[in-house]
ZADO-1210 file (C-alpha; in nm, 4 decimals, padded with zeros to 6 digits):
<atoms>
<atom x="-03.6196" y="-02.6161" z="-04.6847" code="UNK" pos="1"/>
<atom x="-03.4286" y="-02.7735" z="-04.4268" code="UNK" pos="2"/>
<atom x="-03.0933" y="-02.6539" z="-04.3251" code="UNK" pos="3"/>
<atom x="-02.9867" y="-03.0033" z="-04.2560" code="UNK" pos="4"/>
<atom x="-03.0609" y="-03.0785" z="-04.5808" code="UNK" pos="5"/>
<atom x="-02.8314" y="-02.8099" z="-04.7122" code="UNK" pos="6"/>
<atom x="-02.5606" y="-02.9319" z="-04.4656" code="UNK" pos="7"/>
<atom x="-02.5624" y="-03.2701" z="-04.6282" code="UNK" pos="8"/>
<atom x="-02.5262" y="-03.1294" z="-04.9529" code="UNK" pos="9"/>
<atom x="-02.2094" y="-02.8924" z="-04.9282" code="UNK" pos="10"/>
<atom x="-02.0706" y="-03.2331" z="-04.7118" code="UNK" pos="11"/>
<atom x="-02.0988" y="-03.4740" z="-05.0482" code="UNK" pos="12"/>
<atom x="-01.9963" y="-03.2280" z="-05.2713" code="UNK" pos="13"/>
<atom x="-01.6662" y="-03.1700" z="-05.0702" code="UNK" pos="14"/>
<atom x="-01.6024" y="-03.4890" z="-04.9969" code="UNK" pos="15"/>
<atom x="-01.7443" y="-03.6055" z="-05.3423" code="UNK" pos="16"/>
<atom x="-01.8104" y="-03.9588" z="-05.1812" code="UNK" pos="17"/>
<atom x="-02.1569" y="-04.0672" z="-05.0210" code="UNK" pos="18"/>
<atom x="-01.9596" y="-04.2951" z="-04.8113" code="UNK" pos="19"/>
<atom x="-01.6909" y="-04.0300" z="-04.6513" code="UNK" pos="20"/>
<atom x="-01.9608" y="-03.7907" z="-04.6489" code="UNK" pos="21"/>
<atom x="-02.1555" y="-03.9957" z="-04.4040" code="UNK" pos="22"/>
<atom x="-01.8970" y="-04.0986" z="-04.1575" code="UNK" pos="23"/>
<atom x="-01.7994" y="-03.7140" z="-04.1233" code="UNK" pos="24"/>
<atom x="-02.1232" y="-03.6506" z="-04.0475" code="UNK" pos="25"/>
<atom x="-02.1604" y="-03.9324" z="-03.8659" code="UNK" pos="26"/>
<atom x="-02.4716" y="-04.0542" z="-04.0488" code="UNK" pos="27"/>
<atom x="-02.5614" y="-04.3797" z="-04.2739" code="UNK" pos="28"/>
<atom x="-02.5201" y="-04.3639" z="-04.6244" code="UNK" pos="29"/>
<atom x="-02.8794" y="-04.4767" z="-04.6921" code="UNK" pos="30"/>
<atom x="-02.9646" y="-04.1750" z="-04.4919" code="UNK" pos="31"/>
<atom x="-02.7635" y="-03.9056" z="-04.6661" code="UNK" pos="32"/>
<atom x="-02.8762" y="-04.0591" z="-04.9500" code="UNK" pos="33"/>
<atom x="-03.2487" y="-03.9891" z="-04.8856" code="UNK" pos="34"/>
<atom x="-03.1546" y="-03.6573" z="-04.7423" code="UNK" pos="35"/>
<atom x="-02.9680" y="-03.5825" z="-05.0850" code="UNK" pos="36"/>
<atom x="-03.2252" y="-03.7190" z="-05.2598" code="UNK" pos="37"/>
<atom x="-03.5327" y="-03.4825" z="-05.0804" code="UNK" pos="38"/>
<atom x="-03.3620" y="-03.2012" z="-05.1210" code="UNK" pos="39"/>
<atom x="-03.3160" y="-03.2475" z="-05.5184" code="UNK" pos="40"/>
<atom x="-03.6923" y="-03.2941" z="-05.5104" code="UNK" pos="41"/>
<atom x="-03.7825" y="-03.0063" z="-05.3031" code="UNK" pos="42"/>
<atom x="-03.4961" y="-02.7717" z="-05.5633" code="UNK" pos="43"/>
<atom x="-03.6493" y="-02.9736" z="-05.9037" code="UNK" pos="44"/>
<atom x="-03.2542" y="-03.0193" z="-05.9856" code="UNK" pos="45"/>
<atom x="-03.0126" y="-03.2676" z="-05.9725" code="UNK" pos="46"/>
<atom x="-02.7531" y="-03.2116" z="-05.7878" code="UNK" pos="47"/>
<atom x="-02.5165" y="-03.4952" z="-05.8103" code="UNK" pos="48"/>
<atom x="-02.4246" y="-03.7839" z="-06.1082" code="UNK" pos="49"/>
<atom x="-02.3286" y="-04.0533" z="-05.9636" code="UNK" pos="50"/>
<atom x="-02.2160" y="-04.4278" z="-06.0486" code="UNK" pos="51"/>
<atom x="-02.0610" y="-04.7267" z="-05.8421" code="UNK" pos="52"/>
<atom x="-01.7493" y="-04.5880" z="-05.8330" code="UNK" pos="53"/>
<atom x="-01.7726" y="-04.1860" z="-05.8757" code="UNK" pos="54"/>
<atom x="-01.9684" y="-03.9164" z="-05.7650" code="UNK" pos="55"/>
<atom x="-01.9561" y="-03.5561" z="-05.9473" code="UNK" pos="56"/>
<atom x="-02.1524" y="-03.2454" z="-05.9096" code="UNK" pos="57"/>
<atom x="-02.3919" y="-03.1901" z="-06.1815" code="UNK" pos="58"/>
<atom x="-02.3920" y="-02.8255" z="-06.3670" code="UNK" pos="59"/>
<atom x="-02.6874" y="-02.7047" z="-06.1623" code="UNK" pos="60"/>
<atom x="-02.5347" y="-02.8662" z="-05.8434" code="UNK" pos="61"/>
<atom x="-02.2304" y="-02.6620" z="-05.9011" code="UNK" pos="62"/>
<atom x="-02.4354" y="-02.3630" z="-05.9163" code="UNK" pos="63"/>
<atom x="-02.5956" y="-02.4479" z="-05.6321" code="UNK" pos="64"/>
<atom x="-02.3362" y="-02.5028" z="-05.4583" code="UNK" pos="65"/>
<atom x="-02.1711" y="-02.1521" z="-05.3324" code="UNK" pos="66"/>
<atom x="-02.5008" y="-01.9988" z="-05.2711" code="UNK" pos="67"/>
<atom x="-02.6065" y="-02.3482" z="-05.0600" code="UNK" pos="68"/>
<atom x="-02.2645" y="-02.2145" z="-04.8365" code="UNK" pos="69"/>
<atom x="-02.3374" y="-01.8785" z="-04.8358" code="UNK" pos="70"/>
<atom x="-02.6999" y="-01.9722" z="-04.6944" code="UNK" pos="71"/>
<atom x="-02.5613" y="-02.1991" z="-04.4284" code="UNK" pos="72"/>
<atom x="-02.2832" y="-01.8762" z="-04.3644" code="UNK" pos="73"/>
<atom x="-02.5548" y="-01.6299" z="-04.2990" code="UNK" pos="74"/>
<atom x="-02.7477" y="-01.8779" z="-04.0783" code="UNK" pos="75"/>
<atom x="-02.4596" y="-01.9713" z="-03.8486" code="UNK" pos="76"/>
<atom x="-02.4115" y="-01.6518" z="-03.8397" code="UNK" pos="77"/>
<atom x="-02.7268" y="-01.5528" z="-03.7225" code="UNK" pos="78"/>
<atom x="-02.7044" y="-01.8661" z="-03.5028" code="UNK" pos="79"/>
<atom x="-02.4173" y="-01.7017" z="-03.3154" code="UNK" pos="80"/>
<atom x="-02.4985" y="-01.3036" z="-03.3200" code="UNK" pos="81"/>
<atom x="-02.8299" y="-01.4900" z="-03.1067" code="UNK" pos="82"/>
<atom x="-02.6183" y="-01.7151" z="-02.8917" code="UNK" pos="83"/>
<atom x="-02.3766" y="-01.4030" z="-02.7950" code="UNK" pos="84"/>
<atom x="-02.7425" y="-01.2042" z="-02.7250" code="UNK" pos="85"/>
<atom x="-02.8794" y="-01.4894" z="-02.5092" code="UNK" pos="86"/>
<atom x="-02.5068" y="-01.5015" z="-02.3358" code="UNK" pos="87"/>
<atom x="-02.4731" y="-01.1321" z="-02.2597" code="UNK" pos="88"/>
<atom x="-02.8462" y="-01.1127" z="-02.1360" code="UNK" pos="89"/>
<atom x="-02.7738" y="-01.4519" z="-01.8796" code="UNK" pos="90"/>
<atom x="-02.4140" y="-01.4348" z="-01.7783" code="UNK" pos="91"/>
<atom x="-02.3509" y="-01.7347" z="-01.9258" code="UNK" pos="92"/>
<atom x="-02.0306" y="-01.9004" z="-02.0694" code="UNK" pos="93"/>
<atom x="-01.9383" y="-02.1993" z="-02.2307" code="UNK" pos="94"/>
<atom x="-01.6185" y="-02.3369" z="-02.2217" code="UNK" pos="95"/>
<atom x="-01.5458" y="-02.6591" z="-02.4768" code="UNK" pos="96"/>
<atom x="-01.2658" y="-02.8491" z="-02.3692" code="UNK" pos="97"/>
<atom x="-01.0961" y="-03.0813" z="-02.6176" code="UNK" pos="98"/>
<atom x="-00.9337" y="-03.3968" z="-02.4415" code="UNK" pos="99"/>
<atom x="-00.7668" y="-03.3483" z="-02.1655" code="UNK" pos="100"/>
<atom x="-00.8199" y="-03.0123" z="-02.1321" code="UNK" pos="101"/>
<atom x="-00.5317" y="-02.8102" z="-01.9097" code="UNK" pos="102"/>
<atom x="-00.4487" y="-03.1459" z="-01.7778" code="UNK" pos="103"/>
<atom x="-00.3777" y="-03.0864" z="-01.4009" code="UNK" pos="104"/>
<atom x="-00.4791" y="-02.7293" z="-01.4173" code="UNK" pos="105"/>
<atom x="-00.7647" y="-02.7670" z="-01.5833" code="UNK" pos="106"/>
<atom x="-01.0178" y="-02.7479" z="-01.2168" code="UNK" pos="107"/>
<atom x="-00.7769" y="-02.4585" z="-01.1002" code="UNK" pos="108"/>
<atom x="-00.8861" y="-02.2353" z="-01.3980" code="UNK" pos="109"/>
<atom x="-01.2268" y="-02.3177" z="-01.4054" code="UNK" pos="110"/>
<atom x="-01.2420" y="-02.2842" z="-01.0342" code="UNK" pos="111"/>
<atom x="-01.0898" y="-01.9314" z="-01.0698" code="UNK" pos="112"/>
<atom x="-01.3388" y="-01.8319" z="-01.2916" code="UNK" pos="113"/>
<atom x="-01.6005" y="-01.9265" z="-01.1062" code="UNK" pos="114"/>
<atom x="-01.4888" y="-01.7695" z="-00.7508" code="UNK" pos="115"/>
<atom x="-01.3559" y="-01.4511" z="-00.9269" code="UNK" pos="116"/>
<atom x="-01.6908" y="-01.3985" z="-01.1731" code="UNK" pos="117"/>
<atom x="-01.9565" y="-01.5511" z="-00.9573" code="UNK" pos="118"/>
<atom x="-02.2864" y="-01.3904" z="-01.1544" code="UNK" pos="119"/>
<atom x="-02.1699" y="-01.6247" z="-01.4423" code="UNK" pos="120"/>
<atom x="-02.2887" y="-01.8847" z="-01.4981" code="UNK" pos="121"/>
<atom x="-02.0275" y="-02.1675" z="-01.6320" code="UNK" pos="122"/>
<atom x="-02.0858" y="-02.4031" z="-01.8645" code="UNK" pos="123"/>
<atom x="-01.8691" y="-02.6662" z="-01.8888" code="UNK" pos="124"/>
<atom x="-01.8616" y="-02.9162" z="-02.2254" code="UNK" pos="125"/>
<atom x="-01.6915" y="-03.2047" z="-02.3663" code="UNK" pos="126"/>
<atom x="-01.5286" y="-03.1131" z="-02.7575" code="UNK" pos="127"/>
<atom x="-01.5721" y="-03.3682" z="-03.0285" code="UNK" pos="128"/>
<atom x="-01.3055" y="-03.3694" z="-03.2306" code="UNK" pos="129"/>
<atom x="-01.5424" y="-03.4537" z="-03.5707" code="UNK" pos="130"/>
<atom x="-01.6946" y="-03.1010" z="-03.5305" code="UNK" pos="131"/>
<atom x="-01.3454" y="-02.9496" z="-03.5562" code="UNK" pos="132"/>
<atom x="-01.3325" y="-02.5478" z="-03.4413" code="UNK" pos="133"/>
<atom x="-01.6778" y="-02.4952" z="-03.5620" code="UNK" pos="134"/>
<atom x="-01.8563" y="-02.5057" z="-03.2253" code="UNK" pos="135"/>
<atom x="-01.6967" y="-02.2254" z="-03.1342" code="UNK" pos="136"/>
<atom x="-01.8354" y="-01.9794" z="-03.4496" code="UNK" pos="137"/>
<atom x="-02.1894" y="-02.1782" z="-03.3698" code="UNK" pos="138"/>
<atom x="-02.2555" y="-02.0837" z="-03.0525" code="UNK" pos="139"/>
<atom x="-02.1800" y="-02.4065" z="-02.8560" code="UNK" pos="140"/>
<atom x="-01.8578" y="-02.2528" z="-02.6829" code="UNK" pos="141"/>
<atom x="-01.7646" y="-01.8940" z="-02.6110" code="UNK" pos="142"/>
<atom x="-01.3718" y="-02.0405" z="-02.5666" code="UNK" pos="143"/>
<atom x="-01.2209" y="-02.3463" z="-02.5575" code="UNK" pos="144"/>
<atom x="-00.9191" y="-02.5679" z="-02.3945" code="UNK" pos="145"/>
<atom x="-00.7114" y="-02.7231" z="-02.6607" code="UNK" pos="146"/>
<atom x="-00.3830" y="-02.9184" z="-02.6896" code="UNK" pos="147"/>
<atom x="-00.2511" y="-02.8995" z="-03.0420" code="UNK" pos="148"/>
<atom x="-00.0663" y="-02.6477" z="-03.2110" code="UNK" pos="149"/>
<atom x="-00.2601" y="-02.3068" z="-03.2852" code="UNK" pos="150"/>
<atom x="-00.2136" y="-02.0480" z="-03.5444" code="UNK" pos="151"/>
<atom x="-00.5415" y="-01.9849" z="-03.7222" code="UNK" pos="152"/>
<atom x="-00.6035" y="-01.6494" z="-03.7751" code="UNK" pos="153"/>
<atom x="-00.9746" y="-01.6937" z="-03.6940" code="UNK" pos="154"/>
<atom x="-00.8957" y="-01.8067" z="-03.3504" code="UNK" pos="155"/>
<atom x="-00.7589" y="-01.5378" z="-03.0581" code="UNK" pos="156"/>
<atom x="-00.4654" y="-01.7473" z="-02.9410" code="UNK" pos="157"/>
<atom x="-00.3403" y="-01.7881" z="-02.5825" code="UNK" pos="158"/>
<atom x="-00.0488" y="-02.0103" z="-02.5335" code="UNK" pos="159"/>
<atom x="-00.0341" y="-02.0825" z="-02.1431" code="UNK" pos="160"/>
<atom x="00.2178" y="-02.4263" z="-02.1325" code="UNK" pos="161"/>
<atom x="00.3524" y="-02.7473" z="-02.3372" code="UNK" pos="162"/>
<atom x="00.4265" y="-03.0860" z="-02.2341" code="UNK" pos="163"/>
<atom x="00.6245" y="-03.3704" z="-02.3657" code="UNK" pos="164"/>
<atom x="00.3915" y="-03.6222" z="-02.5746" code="UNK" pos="165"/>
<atom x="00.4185" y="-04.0122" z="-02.5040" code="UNK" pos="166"/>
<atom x="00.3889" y="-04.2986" z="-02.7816" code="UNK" pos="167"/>
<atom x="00.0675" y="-04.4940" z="-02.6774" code="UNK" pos="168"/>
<atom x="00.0423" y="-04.8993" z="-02.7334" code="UNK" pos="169"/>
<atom x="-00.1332" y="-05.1659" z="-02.6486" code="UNK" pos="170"/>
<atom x="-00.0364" y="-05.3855" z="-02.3641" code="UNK" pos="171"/>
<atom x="00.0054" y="-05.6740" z="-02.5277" code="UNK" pos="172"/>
<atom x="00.2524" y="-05.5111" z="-02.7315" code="UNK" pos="173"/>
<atom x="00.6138" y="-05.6118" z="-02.6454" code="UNK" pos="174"/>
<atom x="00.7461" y="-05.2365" z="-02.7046" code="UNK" pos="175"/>
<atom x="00.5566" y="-05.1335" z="-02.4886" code="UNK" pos="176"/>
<atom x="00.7897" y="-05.1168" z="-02.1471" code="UNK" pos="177"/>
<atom x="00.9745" y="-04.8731" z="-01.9585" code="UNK" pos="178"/>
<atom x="01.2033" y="-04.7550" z="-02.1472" code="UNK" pos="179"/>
<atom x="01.2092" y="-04.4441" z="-02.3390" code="UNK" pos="180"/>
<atom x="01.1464" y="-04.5015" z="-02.7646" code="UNK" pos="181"/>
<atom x="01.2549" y="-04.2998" z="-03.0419" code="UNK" pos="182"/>
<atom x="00.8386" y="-04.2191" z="-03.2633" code="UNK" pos="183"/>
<atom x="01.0287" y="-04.3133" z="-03.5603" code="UNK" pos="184"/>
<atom x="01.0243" y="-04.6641" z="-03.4960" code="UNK" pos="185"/>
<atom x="00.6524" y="-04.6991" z="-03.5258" code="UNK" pos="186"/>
<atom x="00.5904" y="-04.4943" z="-03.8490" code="UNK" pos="187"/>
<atom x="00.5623" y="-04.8199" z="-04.0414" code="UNK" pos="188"/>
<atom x="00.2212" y="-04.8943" z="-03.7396" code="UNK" pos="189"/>
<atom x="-00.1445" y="-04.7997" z="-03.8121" code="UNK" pos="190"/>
<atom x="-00.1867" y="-04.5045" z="-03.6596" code="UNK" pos="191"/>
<atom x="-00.5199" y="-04.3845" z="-03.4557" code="UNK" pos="192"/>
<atom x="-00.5681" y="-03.9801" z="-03.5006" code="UNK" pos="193"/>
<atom x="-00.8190" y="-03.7392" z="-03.4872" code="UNK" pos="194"/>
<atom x="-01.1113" y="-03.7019" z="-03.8018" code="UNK" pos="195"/>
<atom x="-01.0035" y="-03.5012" z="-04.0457" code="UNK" pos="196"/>
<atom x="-01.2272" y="-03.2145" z="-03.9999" code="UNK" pos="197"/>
<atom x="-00.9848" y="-03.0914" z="-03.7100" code="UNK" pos="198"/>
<atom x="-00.7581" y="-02.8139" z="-03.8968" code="UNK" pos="199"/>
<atom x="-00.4772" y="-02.9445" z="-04.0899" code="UNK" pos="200"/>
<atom x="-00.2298" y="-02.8118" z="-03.8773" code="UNK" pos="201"/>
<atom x="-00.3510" y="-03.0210" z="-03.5717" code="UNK" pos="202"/>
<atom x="-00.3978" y="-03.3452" z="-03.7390" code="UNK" pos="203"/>
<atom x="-00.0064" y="-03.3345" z="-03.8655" code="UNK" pos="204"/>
<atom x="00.1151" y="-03.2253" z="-03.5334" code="UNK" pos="205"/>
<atom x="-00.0915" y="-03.6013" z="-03.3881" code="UNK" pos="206"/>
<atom x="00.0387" y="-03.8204" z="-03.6605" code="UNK" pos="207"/>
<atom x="00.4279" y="-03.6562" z="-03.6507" code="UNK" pos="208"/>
<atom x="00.3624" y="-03.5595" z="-03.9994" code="UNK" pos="209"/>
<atom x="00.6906" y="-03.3463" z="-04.0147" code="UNK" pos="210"/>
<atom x="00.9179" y="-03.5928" z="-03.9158" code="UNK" pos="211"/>
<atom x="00.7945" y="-03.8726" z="-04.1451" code="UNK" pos="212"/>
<atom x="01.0090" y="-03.6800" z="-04.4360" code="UNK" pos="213"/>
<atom x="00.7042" y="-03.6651" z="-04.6879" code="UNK" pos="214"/>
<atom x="00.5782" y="-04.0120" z="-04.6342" code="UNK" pos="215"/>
<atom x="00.1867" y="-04.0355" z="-04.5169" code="UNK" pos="216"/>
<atom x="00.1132" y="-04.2392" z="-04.2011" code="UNK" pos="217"/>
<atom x="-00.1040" y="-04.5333" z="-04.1953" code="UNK" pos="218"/>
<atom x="-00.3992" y="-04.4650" z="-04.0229" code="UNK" pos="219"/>
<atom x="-00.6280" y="-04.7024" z="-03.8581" code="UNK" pos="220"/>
<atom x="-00.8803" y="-04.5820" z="-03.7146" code="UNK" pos="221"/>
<atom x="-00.9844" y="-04.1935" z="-03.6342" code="UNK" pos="222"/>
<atom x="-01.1115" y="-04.1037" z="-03.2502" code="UNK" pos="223"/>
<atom x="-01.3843" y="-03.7773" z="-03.1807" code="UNK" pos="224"/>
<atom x="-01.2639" y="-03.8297" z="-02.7727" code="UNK" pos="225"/>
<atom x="-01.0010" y="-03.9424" z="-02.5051" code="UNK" pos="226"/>
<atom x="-01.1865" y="-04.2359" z="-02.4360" code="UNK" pos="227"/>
<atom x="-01.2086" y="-04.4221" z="-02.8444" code="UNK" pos="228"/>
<atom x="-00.8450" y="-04.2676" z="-02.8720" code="UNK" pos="229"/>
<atom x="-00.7954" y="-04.4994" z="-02.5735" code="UNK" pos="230"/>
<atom x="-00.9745" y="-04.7779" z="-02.6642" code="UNK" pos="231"/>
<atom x="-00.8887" y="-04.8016" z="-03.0779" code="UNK" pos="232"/>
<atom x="-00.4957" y="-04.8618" z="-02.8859" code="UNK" pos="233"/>
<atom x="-00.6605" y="-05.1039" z="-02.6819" code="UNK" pos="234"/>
<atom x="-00.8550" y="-05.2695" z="-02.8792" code="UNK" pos="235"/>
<atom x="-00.7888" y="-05.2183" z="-03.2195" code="UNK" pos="236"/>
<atom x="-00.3886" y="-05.2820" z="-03.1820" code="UNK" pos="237"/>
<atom x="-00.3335" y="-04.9057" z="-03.3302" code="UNK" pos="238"/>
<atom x="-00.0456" y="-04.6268" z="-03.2261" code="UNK" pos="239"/>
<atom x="-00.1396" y="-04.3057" z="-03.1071" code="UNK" pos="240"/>
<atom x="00.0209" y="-03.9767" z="-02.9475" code="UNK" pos="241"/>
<atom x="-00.1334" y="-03.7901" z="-02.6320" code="UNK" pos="242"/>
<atom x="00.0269" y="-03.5812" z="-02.3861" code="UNK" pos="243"/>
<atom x="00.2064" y="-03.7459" z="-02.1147" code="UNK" pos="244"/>
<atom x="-00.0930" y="-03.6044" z="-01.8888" code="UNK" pos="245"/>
<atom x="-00.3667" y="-03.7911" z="-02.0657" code="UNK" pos="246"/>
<atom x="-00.2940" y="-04.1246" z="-01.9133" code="UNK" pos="247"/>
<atom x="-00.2526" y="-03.9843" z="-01.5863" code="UNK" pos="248"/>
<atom x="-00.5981" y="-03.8330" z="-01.5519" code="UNK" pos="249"/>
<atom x="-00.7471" y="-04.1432" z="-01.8020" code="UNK" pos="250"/>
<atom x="-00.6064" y="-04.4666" z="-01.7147" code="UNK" pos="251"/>
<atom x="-00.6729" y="-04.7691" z="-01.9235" code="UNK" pos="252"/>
<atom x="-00.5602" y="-05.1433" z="-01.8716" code="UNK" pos="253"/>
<atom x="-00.5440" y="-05.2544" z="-02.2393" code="UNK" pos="254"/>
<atom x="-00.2857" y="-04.9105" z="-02.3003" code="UNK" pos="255"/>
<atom x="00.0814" y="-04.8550" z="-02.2119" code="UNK" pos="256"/>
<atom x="00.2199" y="-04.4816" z="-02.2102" code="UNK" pos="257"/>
<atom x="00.6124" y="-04.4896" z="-02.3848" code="UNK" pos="258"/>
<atom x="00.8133" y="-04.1953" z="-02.3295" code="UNK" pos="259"/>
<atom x="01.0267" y="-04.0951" z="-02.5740" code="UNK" pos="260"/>
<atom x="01.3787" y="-04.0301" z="-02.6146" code="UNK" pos="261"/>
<atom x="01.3718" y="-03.6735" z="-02.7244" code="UNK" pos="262"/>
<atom x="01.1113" y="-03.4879" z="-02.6118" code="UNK" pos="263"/>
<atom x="00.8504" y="-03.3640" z="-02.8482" code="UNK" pos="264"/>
<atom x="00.6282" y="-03.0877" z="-02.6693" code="UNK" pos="265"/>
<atom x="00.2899" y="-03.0240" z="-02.7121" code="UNK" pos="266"/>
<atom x="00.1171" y="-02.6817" z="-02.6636" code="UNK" pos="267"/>
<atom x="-00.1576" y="-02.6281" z="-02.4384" code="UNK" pos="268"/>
<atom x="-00.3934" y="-02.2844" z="-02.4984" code="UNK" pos="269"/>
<atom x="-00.6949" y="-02.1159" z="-02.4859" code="UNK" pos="270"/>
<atom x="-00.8982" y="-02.0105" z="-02.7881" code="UNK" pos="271"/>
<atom x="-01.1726" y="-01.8031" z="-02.8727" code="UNK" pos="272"/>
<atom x="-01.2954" y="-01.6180" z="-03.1991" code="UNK" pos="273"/>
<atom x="-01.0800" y="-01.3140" z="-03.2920" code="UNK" pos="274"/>
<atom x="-01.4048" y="-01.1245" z="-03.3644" code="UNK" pos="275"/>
<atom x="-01.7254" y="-01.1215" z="-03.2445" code="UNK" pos="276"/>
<atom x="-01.6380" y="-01.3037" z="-02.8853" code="UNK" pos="277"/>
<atom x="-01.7966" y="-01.2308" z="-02.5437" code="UNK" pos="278"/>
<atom x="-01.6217" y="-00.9725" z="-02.2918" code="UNK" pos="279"/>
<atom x="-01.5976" y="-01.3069" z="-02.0549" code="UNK" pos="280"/>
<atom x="-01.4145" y="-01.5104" z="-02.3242" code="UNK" pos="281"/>
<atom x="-01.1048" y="-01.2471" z="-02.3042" code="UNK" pos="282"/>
<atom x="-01.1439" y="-01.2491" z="-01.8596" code="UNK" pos="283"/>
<atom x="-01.1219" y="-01.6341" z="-01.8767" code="UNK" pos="284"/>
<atom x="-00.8187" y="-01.5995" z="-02.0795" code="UNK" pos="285"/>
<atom x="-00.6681" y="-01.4023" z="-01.8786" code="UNK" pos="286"/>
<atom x="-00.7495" y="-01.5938" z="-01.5524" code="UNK" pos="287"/>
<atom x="-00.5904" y="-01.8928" z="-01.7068" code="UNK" pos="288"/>
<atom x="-00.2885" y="-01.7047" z="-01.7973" code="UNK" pos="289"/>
<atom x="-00.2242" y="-01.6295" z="-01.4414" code="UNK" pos="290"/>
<atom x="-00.3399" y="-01.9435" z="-01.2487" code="UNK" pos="291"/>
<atom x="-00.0879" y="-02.1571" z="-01.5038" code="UNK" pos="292"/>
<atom x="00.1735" y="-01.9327" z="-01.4515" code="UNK" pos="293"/>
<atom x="00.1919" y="-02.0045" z="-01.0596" code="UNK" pos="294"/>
<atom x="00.0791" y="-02.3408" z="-01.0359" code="UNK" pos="295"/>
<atom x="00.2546" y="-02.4937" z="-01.3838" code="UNK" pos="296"/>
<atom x="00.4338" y="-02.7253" z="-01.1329" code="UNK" pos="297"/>
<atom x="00.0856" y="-02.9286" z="-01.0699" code="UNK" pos="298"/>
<atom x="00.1876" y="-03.0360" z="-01.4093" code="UNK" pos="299"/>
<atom x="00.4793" y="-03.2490" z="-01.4351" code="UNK" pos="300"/>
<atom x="00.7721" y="-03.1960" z="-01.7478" code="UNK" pos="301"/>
<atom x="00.5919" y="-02.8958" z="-01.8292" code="UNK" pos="302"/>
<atom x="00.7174" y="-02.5784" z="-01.9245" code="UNK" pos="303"/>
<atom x="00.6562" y="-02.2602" z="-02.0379" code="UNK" pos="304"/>
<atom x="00.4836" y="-02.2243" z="-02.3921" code="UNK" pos="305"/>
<atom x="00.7261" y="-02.1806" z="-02.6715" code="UNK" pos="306"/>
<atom x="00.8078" y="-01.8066" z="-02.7444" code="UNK" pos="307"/>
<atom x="00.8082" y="-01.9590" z="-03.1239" code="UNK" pos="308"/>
<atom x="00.4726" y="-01.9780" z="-03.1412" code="UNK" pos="309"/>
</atoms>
């Protein structure tokens, strides 16, 4: 039996859709549908009834279902106690970093790391935002760089700085000058955001969620990087937020950065699992900590992170 298989499964029957199912995991229907389809052979159930316009878990697939997640669990599980084995035995660790990382600071810390723990070896990665956290309970990161908003009890949280966010727009776009713009005016825009399988919590904080006073936001198009965040503004005529670092280090000719009248900070931090995490995961944590705190000003508007959170 294939994992993958399994994978696909738990996927539909979340989403209960072939067609989300398949753009989260970034497949074509007609091939979830033959994976779906082979694995109902290989079990002799079905799993799902479906028509043109529903899908629903069967009564076997629903019994299926919870031990198909606690097999996938154990094996990432498993998948991780290994990668933490391998890691410890190499001197190895991988750091995921999720757009723009630390921004300016982001080659100071690593650098740090490097000249202050030079028997390990660093591993350096690109995040895609479709995979969410779950790289870093898989075994592709020991810790990671983000820039959203972080309180997930799963994840060892250190805040280091925040930054004031800018409105993105396309150039073409006659807002899009000098002057300073209050978000509100563009809630009634298509937004561009991040997939949904980023933690709730994150996905509100890039959309302004909170100050849309309970009305949703029209999204347009959903990025996994910088660089379609960039272009679906560009090129798809969509809104987005980023930190006012992004377009510094990222510069595109179809985008404008807007700042905005009142300044609405985003956190920066380093993450790793509250259990099970590498001895190095805590150090470069800790290195961070201290090369942010003298050399914050390499970052301009930021500040110190919010006591708050």
């Amino acid at each position: 039996m294939e994992l993958r298989n399994l994978r696909h499964f738990v996927a539909v029957a979340d989403a209960l859709s072939f067609r989300v199912a398949a753009a989260r995991l970034h497949l074509t229907q007609p091939a979830l549908t033959r994976s779906i389809a082979a694995l109902e052979r290989e079990l002799g159930v079905r799993l799902f009834a479906r028509d043109k316009r529903h899908v629903a878990l069967t009564a076997d697939g629903t019994r299926l279902l919870e031990r198909a997640r606690a097999i996938l669990s154990g094996a990432d599980e498993l998948s991780y106690t290994a990668h933490v084995l391998s890691a410890a035995s190499t001197r190895r660790l991988r750091v995921g970093v999720y757009g723009n990382g630390l921004a300016e600071l982001t080659h100071p810390v690593l650098q740090t790391f490097c000249d202050r723990h030079p028997d390990t070896a660093l591993e350096v990665r690109d995040a895609d935002f479709a995979y969410g956290i779950d790289p870093l309970f898989s075994g592709q990161f020991d810790v990671a760089l983000l820039r959203s908003p972080v309180n997930l009890p799963i994840l060892h949280t250190v805040p280091l700085f925040q930054e004031p966010m800018v409105v993105l727009l396309p150039a073409c776009d006659p807002r899009a000058g000098a002057a300073p713009v209050d978000v509100s005016d563009f809630f009634a825009d298509p937004w561009v955001t991040h997939p949904r399988s980023i933690p709730a919590e994150w996905g509100a904080s890039w959309l302004f969620a909170e100050q849309r006073g309970g009305a949703s936001a029209t999204i347009g198009g959903y990025a996994r990087n910088e660089a379609e965040f960039f272009a679906a503004v560009a090129y798809r005529r969509l809104v987005g937020l980023v930190p006012a670092s992004a377009p510094r280090k990222a510069c595109h000719p179809g985008v404008r950065a807007v700042p905005t009248r009142v300044a609405h900070m985003l956190p920066a931090a380093v993450v790793y699992p509250a259990t099970g995490f590498l001895p190095g995961a805590a150090a470069f944590a800790e290195i961070a900590a201290s090369v942010v705190a003298r050399s914050l000003h390499l970052v301009p508007g930021a500040e110190p992170p919010n006591p708050t959170r």
